[in-house]
C-alpha positions in Angstrom: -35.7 41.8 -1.3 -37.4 38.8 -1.6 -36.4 37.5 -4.6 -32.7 38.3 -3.6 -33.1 36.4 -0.2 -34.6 33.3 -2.4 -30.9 34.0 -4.8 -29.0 33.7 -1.5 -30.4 31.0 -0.4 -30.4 28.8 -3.8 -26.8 29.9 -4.0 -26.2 28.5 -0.5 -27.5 25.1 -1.3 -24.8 24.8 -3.7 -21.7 26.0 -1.8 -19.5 23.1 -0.3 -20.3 22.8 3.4 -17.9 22.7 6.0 -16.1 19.2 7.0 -18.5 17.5 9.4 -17.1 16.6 13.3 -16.5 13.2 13.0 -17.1 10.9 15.9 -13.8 10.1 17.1 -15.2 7.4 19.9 -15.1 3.4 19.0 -12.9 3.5 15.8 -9.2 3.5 15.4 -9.3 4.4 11.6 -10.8 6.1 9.3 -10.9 7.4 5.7 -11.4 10.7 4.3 -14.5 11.2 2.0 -15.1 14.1 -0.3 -17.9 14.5 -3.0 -19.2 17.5 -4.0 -16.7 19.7 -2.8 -18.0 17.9 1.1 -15.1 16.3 3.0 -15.8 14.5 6.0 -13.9 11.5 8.4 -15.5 8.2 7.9 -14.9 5.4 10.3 -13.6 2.0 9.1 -15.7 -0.7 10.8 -13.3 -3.3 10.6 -9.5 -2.3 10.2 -6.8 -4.8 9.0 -5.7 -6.1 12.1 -1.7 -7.0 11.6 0.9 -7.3 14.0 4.7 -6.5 13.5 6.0 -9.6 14.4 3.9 -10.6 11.7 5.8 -9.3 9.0 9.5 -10.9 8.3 12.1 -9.9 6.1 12.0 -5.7 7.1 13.2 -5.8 10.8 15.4 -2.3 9.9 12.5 -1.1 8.8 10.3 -1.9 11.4 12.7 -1.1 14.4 13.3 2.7 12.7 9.1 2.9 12.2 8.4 1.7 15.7 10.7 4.0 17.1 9.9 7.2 15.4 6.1 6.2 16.4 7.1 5.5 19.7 8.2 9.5 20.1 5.2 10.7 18.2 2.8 9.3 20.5 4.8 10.1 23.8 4.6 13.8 22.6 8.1 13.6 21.5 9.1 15.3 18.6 9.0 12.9 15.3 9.1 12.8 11.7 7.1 12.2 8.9 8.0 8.6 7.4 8.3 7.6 3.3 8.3 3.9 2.5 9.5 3.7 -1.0 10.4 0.5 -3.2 9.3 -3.2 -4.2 5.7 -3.8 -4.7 4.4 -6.3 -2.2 7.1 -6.9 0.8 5.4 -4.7 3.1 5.1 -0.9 3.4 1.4 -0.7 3.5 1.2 -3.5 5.7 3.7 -1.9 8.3 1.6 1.3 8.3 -1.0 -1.0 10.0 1.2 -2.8 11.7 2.1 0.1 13.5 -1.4 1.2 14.0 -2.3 -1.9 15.8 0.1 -1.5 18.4 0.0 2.3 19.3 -3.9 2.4 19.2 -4.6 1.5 22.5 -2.1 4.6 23.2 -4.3 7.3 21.6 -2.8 6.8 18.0 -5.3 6.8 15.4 -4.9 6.7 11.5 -6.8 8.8 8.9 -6.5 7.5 4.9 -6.5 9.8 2.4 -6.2 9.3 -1.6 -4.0 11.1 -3.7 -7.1 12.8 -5.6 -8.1 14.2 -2.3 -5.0 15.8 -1.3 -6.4 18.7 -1.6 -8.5 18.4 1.2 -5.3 18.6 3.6 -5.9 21.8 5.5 -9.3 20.7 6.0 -8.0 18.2 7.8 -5.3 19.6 9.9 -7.9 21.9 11.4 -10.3 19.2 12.1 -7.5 17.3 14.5 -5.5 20.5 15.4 -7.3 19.9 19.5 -7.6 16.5 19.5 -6.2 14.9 22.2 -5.5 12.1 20.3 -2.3 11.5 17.9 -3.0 11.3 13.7 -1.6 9.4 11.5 -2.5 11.0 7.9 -1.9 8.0 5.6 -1.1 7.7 1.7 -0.5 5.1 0.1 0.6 4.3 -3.2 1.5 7.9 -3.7 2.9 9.5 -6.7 2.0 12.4 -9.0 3.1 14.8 -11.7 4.0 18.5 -10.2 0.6 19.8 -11.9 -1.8 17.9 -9.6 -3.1 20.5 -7.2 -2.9 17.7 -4.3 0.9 18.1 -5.0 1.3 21.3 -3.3 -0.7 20.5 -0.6 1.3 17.8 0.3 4.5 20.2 0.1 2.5 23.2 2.4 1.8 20.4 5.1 5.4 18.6 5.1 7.0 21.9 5.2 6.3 25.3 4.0 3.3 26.8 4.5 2.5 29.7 6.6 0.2 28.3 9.1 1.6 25.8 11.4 1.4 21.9 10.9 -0.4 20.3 14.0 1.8 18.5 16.6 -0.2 15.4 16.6 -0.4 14.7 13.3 2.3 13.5 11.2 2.0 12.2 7.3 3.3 8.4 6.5 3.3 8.1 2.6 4.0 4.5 0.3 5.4 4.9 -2.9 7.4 2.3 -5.4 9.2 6.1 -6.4 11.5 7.1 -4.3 11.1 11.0 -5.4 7.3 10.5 -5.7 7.4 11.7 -9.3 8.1 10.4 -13.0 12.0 11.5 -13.7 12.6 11.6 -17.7 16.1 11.6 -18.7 15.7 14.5 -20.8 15.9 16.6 -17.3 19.2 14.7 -16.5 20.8 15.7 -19.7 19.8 19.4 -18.9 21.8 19.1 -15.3 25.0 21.9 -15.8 28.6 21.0 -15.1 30.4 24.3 -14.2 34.0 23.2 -13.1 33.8 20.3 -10.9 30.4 21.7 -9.6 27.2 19.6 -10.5 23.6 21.5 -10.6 20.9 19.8 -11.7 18.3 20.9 -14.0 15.0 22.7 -11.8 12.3 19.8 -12.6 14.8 17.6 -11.1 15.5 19.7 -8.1 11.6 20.2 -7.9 11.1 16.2 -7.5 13.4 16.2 -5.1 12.3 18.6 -2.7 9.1 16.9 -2.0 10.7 13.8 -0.9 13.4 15.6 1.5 10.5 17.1 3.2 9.5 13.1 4.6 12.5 13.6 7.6 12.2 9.3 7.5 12.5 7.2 4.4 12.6 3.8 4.6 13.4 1.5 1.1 11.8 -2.0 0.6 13.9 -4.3 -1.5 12.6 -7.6 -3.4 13.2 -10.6 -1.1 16.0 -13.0 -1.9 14.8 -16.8 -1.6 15.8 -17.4 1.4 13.8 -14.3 2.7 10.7 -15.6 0.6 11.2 -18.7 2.0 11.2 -17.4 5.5 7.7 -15.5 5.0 6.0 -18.8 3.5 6.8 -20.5 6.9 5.5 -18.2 8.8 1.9 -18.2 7.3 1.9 -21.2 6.0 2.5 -22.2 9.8 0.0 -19.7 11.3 -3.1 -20.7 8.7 -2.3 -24.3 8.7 0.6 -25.6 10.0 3.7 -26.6 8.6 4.0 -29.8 6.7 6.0 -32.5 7.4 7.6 -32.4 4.4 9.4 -29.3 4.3 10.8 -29.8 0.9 7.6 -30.3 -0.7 6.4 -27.0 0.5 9.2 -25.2 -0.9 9.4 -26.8 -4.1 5.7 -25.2 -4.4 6.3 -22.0 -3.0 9.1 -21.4 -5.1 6.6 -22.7 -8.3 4.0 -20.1 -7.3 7.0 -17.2 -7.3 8.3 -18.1 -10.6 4.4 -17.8 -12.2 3.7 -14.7 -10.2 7.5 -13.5 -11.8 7.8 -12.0 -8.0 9.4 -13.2 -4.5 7.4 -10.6 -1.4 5.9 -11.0 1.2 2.0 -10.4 -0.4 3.2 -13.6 -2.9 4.3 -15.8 0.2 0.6 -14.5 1.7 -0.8 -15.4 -1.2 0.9 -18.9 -1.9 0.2 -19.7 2.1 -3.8 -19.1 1.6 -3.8 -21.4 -1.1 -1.5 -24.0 -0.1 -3.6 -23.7 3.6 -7.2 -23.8 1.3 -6.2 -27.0 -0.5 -5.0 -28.8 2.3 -7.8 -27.9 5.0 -10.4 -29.2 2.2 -8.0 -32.2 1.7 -8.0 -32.6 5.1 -12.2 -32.3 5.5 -12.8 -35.0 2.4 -10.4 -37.4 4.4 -12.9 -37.1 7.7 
């Protein structure tokens, strides 16, 4: 018997303990950590701080985010939200965006990466009696159908047999629209019977996990005009706009053409350096 109860107990040692109660006072976000088979909530000390009116180019975008938001935190039913499209103009940022403004009405935001997906139910059960209201955020997401966090993802959308928790709902970034890597080999297998279309299963299979976000909002690359738009805009709130107007477009347009990209993180970009250079300018002068 003793030897057995000194079995049991090595054997414990080695089974994944149950997630940790995070503390939920003094943070607004937080990030989900796993290792060893251990999830727990970790706060982030120092979140992004953003504001909506910060971000130019997307006001569609942030008008139908805001508003589905809005509901979720009154209590009022809500949808999850997909941000699909261009790298760089904004779908991350307007995640946080909307975090900044809802916090101070009980909304908080948990991060999760995609090799933790997994972990989801683990999750869900944590929050289920919160008082507060969860927003479970991925970013960059995409995946092929045989990663496991795939499924878990699909269960907590829509389909599983326990119920999803009222205050939390799943905002997800991705530059694919379906989430998923479409061949055309699956096209050519879609079957034309009369004037009736049905596509081949793997295609019907990537689609089903996007029509389970009830919100998707699509990024487009900024024309010049838009670019243009967001370099004023920081450029004014780091430093202050120039004089010469011209001059600052002329070089803002530069920087796009070497980056080979017009969005908003190249404007953000191109404003911190043309700010840098011209507040040390500014210092050698005094």
């Amino acid at each position: 018997m003793a030897r057995a109860e000194g079995l049991v107990a090595r054997l414990e040692a080695l089974l994944p303990e149950p997630p940790r109660a995070p503390q939920w006072d003094g943070a607004i976000a937080y990030r989900w950590r796993s290792r060893n088979g251990r999830g727990w909530v970790q706060p982030v000390a120092h979140p992004h701080r953003i504001r909506l009116a910060d971000l130019c180019g997307i006001d569609d975008q942030k008008k139908t985010i805001e508003r589905n938001t809005r509901q979720f935190v009154e209590g009022q039913p809500a949808n999850n939200v997909l941000l699909t499209g261009a790298r760089g103009t904004g779908k991350s940022s307007l995640v946080k965006a909307v975090l900044n403004k809802f916090a101070p009405r009980g909304l908080r935001l948990i991060e999760i990466d995609k090799q933790h997906l997994a972990d989801l139910p683990d999750i869900v059960d944590l929050v289920y009696d919160r008082p507060e209201r969860f927003i479970l955020f991925c970013d960059d997401l995409s995946f092929s159908a045989e990663e496991p966090g795939y499924q878990s993802l699909k269960a907590i959308l829509d389909g599983s047999i326990a119920s999803s928790s009222e205050n939390l709902l799943v905002y997800a970034t991705s530059n694919r629209r379906h989430l998923m890597p479409e061949y055309m080999a699956e096209n050519e297998r879609t079957r034309h019977m009369g004037d009736e279309v049905h596509p081949d299963e793997a295609v019907e299979e990537k689609v089903s996990l996007s029509e389970r976000f009830g919100v998707w909002l699509s990024f487009h690359p900024f024309d010049q005009d838009e670019y243009l738009a967001v370099v004023e805009h920081w450029v004014a709130a780091l430093s202050g706009l120039p004089e010469d107007r011209p001059a600052l477009h002329r070089a803002a347009l530069n920087w796009a053409l070497g980056r080979g990209s017009r969005s908003g993180r190249v404007a953000w970009q191109f404003a911190r350096d043309w700010a840098g250079r011209h507040r040390a300018a500014a210092a050698k002068r005094r």
